[in-house]
N, C-alpha and C positions, 0 to 999 in steps of 0.2 A: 640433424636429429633434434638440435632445441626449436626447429622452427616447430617440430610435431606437438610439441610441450606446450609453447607460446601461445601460437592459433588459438586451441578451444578455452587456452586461459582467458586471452583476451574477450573472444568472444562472448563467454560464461559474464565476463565485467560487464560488458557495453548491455546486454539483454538485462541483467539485475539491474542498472544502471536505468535503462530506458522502462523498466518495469515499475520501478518505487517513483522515479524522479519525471522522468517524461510523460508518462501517460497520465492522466487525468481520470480520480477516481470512478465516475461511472464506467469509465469506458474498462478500465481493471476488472471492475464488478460484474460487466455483462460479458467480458470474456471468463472469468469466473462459473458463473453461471450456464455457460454456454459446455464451459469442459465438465459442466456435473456436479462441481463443489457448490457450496452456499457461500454468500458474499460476507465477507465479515463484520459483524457489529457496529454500528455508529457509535462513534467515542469520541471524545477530546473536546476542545471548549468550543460554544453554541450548540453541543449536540441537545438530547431531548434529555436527557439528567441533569445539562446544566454546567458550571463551573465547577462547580464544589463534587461533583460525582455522587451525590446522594440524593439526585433528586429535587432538590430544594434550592431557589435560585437565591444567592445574596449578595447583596453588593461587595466589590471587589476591596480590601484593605488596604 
């Protein structure tokens, strides 16, 4: 009976797991895209707002 519990746990792990970790973000984004959603926003440091998130590039302190 714990194996029926176990299985989709594990499995549920290894998929999140190969989804954030393994896959490589265009390839996320075009399956993304593929199921219907929009791909999520460019963020985080060298995107196109920059380091400081406002827009405005300044050197680091």
């Amino acid at each position: 009976m714990q194996d029926l519990l176990v299985i989709p746990i594990v499995a549920a792990a290894f998929a999140w797991v190969a989804w954030t970790l393994l896959l490589p973000a265009g390839v996320r984004d075009r399956l993304r895209r593929r199921a219907g959603r929009p791909a999520p926003p460019a963020t985080g440091c060298g995107g196109c707002t920059g380091c400081c998130g406002d827009g405005e590039r300044r050197p680091p302190r």
